[in-house]
N, CA, C and O of each residue as an XYZ file, in Angstrom:
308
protein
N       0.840     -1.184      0.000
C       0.000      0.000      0.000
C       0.883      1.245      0.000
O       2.007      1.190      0.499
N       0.342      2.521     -0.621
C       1.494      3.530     -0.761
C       1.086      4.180      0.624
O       0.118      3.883      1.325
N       2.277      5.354      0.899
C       2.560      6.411      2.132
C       2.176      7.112      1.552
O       2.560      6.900      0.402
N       1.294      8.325      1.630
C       0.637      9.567      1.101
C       1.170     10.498      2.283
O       0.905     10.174      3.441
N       1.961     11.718      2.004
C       1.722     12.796      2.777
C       0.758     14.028      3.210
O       0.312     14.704      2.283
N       0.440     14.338      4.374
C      -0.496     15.244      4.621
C       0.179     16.371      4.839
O       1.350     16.189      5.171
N      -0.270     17.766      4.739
C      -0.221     18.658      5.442
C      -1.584     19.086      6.156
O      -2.624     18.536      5.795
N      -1.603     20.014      7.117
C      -2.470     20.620      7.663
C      -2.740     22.053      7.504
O      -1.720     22.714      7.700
N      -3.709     22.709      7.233
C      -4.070     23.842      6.851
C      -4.020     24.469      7.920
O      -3.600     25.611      7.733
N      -4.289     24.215      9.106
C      -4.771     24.794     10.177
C      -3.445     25.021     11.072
O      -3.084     26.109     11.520
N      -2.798     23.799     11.242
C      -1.625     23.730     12.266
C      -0.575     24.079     11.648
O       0.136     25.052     11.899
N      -0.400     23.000     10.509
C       1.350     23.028      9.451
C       1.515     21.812      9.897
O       2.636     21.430      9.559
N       1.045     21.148     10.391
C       1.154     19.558     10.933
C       1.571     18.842      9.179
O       0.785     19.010      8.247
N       2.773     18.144      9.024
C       2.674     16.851      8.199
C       2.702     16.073      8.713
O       3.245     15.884      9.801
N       1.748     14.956      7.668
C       1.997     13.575      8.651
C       1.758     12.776      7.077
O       1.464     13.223      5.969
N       2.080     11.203      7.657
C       2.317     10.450      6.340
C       0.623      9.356      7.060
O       0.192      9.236      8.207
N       0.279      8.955      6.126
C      -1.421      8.067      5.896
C      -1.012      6.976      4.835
O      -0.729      7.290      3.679
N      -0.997      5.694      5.286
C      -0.853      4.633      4.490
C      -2.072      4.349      3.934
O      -2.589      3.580      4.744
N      -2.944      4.543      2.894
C      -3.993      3.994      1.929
C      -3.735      2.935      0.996
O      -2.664      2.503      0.570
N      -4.826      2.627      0.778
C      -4.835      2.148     -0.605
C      -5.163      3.149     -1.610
O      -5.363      4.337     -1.356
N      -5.222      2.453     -3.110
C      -5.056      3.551     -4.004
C      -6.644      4.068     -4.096
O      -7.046      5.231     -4.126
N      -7.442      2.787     -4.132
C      -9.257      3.014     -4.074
C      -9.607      4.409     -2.535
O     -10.663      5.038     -2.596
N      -8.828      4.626     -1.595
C      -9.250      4.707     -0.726
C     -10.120      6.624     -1.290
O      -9.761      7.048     -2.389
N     -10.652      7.086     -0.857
C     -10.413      8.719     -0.566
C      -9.152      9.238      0.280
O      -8.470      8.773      1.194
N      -9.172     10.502     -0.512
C      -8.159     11.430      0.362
C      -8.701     11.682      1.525
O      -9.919     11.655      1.699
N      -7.755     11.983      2.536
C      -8.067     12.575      4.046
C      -8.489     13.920      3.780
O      -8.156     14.534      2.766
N      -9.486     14.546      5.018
C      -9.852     15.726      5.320
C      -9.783     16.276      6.254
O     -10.099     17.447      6.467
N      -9.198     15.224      7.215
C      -8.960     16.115      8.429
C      -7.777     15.921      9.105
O      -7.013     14.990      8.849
N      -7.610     16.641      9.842
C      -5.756     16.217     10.455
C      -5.891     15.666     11.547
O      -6.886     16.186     12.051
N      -5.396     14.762     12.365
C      -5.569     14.241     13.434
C      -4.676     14.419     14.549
O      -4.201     13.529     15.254
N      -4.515     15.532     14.626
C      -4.177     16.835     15.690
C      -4.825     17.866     15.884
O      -4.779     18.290     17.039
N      -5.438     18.446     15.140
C      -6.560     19.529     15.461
C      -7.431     19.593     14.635
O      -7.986     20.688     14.536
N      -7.822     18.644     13.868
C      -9.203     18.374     13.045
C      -9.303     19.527     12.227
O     -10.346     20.163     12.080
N      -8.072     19.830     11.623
C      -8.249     21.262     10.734
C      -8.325     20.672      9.070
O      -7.676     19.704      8.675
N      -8.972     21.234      8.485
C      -8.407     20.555      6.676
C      -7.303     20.436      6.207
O      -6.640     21.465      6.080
N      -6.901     19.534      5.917
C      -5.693     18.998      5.082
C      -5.631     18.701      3.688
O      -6.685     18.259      3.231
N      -4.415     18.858      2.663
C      -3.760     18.737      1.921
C      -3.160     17.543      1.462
O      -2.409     17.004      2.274
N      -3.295     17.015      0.407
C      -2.518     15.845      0.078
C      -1.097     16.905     -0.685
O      -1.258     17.949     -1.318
N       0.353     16.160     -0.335
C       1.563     16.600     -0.759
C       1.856     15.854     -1.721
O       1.335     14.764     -1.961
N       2.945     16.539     -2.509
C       3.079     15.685     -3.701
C       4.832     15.769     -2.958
O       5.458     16.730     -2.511
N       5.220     14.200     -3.106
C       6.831     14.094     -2.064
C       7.484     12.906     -3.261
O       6.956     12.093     -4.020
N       9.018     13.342     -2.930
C       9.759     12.464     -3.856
C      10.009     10.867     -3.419
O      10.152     10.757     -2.201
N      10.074      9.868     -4.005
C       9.508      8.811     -4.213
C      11.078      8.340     -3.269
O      12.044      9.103     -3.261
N      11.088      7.113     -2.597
C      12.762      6.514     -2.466
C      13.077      5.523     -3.161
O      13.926      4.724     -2.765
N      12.415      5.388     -4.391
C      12.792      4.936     -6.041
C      14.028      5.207     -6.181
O      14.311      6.380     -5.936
N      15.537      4.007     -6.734
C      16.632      4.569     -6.833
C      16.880      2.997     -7.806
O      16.407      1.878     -7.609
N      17.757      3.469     -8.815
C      18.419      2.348     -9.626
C      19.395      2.290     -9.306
O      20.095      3.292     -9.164
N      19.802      1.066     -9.072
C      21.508      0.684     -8.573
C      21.911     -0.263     -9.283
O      21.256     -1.147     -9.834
N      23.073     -0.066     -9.270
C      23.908     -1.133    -10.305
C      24.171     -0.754    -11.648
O      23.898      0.398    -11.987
N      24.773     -1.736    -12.651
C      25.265     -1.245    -14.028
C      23.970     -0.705    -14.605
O      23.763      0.504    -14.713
N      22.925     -1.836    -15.048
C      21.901     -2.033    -16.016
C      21.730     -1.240    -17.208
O      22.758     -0.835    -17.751
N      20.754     -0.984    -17.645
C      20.545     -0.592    -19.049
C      21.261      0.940    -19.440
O      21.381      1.315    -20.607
N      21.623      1.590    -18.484
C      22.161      2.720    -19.447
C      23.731      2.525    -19.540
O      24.117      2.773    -20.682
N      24.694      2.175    -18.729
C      25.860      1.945    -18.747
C      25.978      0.772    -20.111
O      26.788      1.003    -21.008
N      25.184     -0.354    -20.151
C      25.269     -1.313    -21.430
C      24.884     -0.917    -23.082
O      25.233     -1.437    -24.142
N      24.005      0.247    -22.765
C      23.491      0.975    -24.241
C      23.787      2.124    -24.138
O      24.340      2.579    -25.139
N      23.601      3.007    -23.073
C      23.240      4.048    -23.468
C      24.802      5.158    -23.199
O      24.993      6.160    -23.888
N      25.816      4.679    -22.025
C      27.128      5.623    -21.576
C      27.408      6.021    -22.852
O      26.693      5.713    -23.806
N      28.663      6.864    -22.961
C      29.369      7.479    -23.980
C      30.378      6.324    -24.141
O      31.207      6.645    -24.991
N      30.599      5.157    -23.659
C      31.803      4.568    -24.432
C      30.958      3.909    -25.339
O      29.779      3.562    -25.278
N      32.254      3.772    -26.612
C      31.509      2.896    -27.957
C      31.459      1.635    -27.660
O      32.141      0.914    -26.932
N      30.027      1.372    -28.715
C      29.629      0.116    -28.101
C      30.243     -0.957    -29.165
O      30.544     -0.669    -30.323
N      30.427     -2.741    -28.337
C      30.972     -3.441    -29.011
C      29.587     -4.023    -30.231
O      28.382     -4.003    -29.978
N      30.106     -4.403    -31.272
C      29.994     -5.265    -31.823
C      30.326     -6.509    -32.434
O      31.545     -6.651    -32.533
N      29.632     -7.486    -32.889
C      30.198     -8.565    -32.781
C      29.091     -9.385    -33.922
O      27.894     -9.575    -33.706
N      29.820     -9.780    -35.120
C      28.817    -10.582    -35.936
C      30.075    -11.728    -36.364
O      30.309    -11.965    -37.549
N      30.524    -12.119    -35.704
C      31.642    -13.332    -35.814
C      30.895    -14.141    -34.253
O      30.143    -13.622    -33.427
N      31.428    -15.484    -34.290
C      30.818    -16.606    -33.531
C      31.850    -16.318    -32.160
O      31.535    -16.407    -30.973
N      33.221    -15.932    -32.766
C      33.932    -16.182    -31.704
C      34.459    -14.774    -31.001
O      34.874    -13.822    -31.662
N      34.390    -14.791    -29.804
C      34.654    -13.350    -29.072
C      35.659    -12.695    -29.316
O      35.603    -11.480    -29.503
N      37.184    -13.644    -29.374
C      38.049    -12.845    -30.285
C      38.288    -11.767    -31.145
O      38.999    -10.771    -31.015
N      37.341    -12.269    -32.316
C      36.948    -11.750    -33.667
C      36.238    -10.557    -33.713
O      36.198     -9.982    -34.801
N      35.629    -10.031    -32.693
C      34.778     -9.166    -32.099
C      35.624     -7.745    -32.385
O      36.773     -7.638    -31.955
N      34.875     -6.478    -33.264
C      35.810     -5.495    -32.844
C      34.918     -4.290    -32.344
O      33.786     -4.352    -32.823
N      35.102     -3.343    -31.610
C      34.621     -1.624    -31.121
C      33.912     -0.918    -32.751
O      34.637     -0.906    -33.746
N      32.727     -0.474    -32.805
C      32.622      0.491    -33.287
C      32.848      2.154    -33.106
O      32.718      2.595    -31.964
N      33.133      2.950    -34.032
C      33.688      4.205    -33.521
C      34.666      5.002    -33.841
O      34.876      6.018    -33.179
């Protein structure tokens, strides 16, 4: 289920509300029952490791290879 952040209109209170995605937004803050805000907050989404851009996409030239044997293989570039 995602973490949604709140703010509070009334206090400045944030607070985080685990929902589901079906659920409704919150309306009230649960510190002084004032109206609240859904925040829009950065995700702790992070890619690690080589994967797809270091293998296609970095600035070094990429190998090719239309021979069977790895040897035979040369750099385009």
């Amino acid at each position: 289920m995602p973490i949604y952040e709140y703010e509070c209109n009334k206090c400045g209170l944030v607070f985080e509300a685990r929902q589901k995605f079906s659920d409704a937004p919150l309306q009230e803050c649960k510190e002084c029952g004032g109206g609240v805000k859904k925040l829009i907050s950065s995700t702790a989404f992070t890619l690690k490791g080589g994967g797809w851009y270091e293998q296609g996409y970095s600035s070094a030239a990429p190998s090719t290879c239309s021979k069977a044997k790895a040897g035979e293989c040369s750099k385009v570039g």
